[in-house]
C-alpha positions in Angstrom: 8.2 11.7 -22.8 8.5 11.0 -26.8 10.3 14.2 -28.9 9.0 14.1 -32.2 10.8 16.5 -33.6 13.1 16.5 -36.6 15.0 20.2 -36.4 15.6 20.2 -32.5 19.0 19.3 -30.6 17.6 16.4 -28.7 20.8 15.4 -26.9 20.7 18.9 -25.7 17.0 18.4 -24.6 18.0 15.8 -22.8 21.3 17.2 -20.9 18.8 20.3 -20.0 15.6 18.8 -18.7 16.6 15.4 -16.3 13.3 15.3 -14.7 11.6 13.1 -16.8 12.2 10.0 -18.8 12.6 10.0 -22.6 11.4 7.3 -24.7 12.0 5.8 -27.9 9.3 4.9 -29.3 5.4 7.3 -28.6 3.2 4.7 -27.3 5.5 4.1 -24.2 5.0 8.5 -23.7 3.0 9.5 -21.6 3.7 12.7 -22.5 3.8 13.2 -26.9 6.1 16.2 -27.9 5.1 17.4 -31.1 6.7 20.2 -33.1 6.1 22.1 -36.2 7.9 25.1 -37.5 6.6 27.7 -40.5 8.7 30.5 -41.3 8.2 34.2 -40.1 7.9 37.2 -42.0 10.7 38.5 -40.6 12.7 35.5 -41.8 12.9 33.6 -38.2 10.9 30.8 -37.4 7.8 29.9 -35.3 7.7 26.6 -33.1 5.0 25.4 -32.5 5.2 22.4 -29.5 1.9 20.7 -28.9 2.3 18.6 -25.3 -0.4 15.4 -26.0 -1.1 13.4 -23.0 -1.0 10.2 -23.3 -2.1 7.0 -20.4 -2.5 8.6 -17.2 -1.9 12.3 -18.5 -5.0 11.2 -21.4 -7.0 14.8 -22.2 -4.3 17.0 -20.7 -3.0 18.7 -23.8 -1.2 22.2 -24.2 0.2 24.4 -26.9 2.9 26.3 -26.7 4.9 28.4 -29.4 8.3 29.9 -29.7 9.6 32.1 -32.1 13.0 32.7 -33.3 14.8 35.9 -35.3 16.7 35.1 -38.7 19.7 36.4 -36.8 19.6 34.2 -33.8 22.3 31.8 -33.7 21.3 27.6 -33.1 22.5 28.2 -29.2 20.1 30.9 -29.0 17.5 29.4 -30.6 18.4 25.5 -28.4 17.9 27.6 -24.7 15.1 29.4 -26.0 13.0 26.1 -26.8 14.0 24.4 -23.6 12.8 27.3 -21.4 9.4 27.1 -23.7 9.2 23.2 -23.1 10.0 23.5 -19.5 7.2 26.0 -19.1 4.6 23.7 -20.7 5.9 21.0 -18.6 5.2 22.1 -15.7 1.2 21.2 -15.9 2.1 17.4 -15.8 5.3 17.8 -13.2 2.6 19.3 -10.9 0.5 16.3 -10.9 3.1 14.1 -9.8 5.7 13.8 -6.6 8.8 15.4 -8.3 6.6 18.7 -8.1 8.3 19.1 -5.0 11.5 18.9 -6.2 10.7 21.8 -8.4 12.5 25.5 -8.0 10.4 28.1 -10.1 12.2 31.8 -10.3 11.0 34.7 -11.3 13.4 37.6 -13.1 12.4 41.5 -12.6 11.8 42.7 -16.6 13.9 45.5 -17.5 12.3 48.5 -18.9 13.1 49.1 -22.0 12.0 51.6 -25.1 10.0 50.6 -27.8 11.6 49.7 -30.7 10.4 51.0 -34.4 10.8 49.2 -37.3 12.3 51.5 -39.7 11.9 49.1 -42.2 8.5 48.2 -42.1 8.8 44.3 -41.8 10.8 44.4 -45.3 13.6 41.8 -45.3 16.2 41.7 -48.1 18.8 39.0 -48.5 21.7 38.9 -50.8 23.7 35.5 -51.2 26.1 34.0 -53.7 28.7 31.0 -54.3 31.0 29.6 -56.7 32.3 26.2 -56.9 35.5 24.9 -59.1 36.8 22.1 -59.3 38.7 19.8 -61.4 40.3 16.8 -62.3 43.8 15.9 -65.4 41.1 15.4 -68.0 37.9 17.6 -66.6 36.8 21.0 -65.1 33.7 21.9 -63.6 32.9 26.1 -62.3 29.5 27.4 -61.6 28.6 30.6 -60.1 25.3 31.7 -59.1 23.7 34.6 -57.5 20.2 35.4 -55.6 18.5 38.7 -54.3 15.4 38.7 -52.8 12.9 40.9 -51.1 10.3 39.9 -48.9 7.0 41.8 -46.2 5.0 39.6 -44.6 1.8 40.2 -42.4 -0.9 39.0 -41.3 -3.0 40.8 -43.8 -0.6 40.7 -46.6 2.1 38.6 -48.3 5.0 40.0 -50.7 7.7 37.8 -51.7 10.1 38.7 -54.8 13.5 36.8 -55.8 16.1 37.2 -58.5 18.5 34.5 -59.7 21.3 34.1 -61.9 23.5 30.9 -62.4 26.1 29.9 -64.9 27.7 26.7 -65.4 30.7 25.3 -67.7 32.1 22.2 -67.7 35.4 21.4 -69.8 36.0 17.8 -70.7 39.4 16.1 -72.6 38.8 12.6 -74.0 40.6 10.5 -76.5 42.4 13.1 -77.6 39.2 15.7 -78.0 37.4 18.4 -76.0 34.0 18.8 -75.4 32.9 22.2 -73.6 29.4 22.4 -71.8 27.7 25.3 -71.2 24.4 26.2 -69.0 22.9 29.3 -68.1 20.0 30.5 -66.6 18.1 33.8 -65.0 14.9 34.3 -63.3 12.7 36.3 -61.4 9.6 34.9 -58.9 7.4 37.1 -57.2 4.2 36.7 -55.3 1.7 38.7 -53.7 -1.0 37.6 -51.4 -4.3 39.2 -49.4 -5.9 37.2 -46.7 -9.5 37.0 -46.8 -10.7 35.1 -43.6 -9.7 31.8 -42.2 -10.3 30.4 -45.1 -9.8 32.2 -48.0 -6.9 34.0 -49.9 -6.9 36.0 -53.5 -3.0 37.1 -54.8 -1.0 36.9 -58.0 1.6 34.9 -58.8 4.6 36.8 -61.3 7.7 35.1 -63.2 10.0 36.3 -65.8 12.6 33.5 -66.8 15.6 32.8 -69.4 17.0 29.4 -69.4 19.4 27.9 -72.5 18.0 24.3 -70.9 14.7 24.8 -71.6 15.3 26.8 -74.6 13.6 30.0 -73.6 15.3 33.3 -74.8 12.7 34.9 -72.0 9.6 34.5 -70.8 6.8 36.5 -68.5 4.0 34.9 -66.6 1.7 37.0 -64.8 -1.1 34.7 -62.9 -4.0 35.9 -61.0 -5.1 33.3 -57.9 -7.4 32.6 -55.8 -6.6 29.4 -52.7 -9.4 28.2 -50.4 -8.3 26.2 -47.3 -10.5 23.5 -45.8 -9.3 23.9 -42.5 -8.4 27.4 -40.8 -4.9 28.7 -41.6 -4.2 29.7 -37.7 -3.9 25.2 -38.0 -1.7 25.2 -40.5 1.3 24.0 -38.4 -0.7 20.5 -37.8 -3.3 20.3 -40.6 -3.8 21.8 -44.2 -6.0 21.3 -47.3 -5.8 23.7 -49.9 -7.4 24.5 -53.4 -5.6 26.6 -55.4 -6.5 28.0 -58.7 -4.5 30.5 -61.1 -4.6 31.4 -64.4 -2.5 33.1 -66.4 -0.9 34.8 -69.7 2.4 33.6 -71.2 4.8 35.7 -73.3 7.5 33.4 -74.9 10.4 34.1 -76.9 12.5 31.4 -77.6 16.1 30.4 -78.5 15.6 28.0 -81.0 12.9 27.3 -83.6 10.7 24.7 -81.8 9.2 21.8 -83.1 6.0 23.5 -84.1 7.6 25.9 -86.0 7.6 29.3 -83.3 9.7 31.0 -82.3 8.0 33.6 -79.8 4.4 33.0 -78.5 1.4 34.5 -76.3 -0.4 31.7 -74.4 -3.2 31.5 -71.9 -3.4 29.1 -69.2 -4.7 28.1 -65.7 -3.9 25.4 -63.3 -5.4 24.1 -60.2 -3.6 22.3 -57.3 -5.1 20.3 -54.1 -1.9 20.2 -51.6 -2.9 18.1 -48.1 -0.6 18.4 -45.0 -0.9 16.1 -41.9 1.3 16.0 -38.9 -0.4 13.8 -36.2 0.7 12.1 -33.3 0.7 9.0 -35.4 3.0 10.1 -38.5 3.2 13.0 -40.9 1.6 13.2 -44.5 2.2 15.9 -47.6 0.9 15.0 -50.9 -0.1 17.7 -53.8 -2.0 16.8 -56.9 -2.0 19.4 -60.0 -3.1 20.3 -62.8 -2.8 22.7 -66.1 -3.3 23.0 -69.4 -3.0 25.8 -72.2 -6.2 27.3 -73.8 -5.5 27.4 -77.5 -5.4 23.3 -77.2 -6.5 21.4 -74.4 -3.9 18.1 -75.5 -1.3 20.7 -74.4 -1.4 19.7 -70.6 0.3 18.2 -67.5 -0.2 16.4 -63.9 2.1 16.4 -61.6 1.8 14.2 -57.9 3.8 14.5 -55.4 4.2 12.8 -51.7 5.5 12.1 -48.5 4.4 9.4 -46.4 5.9 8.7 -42.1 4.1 6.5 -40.2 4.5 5.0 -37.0 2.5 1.9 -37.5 3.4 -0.1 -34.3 5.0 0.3 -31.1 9.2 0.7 -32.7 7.7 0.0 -36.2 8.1 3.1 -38.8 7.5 3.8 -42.3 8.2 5.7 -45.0 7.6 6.6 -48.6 8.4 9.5 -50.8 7.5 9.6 -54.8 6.4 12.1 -57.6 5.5 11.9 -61.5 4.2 13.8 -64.0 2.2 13.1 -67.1 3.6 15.6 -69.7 1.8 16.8 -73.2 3.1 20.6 -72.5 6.8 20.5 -74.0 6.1 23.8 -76.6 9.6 24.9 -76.0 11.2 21.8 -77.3 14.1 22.6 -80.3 13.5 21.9 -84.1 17.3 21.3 -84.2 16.9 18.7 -81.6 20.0 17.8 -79.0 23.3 16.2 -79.3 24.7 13.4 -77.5 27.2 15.4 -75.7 23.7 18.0 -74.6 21.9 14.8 -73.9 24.4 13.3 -71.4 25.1 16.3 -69.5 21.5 17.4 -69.4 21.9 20.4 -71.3 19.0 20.6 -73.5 15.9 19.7 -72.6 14.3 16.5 -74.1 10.8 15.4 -75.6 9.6 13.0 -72.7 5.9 12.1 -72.2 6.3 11.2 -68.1 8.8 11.4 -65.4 8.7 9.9 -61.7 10.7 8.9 -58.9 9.9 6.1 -55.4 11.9 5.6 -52.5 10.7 3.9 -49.8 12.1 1.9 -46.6 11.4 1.3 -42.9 12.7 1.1 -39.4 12.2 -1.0 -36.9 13.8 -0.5 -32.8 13.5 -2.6 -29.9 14.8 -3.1 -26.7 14.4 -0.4 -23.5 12.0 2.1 -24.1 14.3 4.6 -22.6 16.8 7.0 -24.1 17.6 9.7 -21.6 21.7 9.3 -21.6 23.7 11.5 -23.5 26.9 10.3 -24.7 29.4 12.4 -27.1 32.8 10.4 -27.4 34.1 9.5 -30.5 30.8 11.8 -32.1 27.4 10.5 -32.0 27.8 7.7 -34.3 30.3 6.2 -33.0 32.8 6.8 -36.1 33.8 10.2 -35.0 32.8 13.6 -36.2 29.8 15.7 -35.9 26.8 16.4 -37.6 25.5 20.1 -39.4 21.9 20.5 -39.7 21.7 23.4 -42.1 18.1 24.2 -42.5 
């Protein structure tokens, strides 16, 4: 069996379920595991585990899901997934001789009342941090703050967030100080009404302050409508989605800008085609988009994003991520302009006419297809330790 799955505890899988074979690399399965997650409304997650047979098991495919409470703890959520992939096991184990090896149990359910939800699928979180820390000749302390609110049906999709950060850093050089000084504040909602399978109509809200980008405040209220090639019930495995929005923008800004405003009303829309692929053969997200500002059409961006696994042969894998924009949008830019101390520690923004970024690399493995033993000692890489997934 091949796990391909980046979130789970796979030595764990493997301590738990000893009657089959794992494999390193998915053209030696004969069995492909593959797992997707999206998020719940009620801040969980759902699994979704897709068993693809492959060679003698060809055609015999299952789909399974498992779904997991914000509150449940990573052991919780570890014996929970391997009770779901034993289940969906069991249609493969019972075409082979170790079926009779086998023990299947049955537990009595307990009765239990019905449980209302007094809060009517509303979640609220509240989280903050600070961080200080310093140096003879520097300081560094930020502190930052979120709130956010969120319902989530089936039918209908409401998601609001406040946030508040503040940053100053303190440095002493050459016998002079230079104090830095960042502060932001914003607010994000959206709310979204399913259609069909296909189509969705919402609104997208934002209300911002930012000394970076020079923006005393700012509201954005944008109407939307998204159309989704495939059905949304896929969207685990497969996604392609139009999105259009337009919008009004209220500025007020900081600083006189470079043409001469300092508050403006703006209209504006933007269209966005996002594609997401997770196949047996690799995963796939790219997003291409698009917007511009009414009262001048040269006032506009694109922005690409993407990320690129393959497997391309047996052990062989690739990968790529990368993004850029093309900008012709910056209205907020300073008359005043930026000194060399706001320049260097990113303070202000800058007139820039593109941005982009490329990483890309491979693996290669080879040797014995199998990987079913388990060995902690000195941590899993050999250097000591252990390793927080923090998702």
């Amino acid at each position: 069996m091949y796990i391909d799955c980046g979130l789970c505890d796979i030595d764990y899988i493997r301590t738990e379920i000893t009657f089959v074979n794992y494999v390193r690399d998915r053209k030696e399965a004969q069995i492909h595991l593959l797992v997707t997650t999206q998020s719940t409304g009620s801040g969980g997650k759902e699994y979704t585990i897709a068993f693809i047979g492959q060679g003698v098991f060809e055609g015999v495919n299952d789909t399974q899901t498992f779904i997991t409470d914000r509150t449940d703890t990573s052991d919780e959520i570890r014996v929970g997934l391997v009770m779901v992939l034993k289940i969906g096991l069991m249609s493969y184990v019972a075409k082979t001789p170790i079926s009779e090896r086998i023990k299947i149990d049955y537990t009595e359910p307990r009765t239990e009342d019905i449980q209302v939800d007094r809060w009517n699928n509303w979640i609220f979180r509240i989280s903050g941090s600070g961080s200080f820390k310093g140096e003879e000749s520097y300081r560094s302390n930020s502190l930052d703050g979120t709130f956010s609110a969120a319902r989530i049906t089936s039918d209908f999709k409401t998601s609001m967030s406040l946030r508040a950060e503040l940053e100053r850093e303190d440095y002493h050089y050459d016998g002079g100080d230079i104090k830095s000084t960042s502060e932001s504040f914003s607010f994000n909602g959206l709310f979204v009404k399913s259609l069909s399978e296909h189509w969705s109509v919402g609104a997208f809200v934002r209300a911002d302050s930012s000394s970076y980008e020079n923006v005393k405040f700012a509201v954005s209220p944008q109407p939307a409508v998204e159309y989704n090639l495939f059905p949304y019930s896929q969207s685990t495995r497969r996604q392609l989605t139009f999105l259009y929005r337009i919008g009004f923008n209220a500025v007020r800004y900081r600083e006189e800008t470079i043409y001469n405003k300092t508050e403006e009303n703006l209209l504006q829309e933007a269209l966005s085609i996002t594609l997401s692929l997770k196949e047996k053969w690799g995963t796939v997200s790219t997003s291409l988009s698009g917007s511009h500002y009414f009262h001048d059409f040269s006032k506009n961006r694109i922005n690409f994003f993407g990320i690129v696994s393959l497997q391309l042969l047996k052990g062989l894998n690739l990968f790529a991520i990368g993004g850029g924009s093309r900008i012709h949008d910056q209205l907020a830019l300073p008359k005043g302009g930026a000194t060399l101390e706001e320049v260097l520690l990113r303070r202000k923004l800058i007139e820039t006419g593109y941005n982009y970024f490329v990483s890309v690399g491979f693996s290669y493995s080879f040797g014995s297809i199998f990987t079913n033993v388990v060995n902690p000692r000195f941590g899993s890489s050999g250097y000591g330790g252990m390793n927080i997934i923090i998702d």
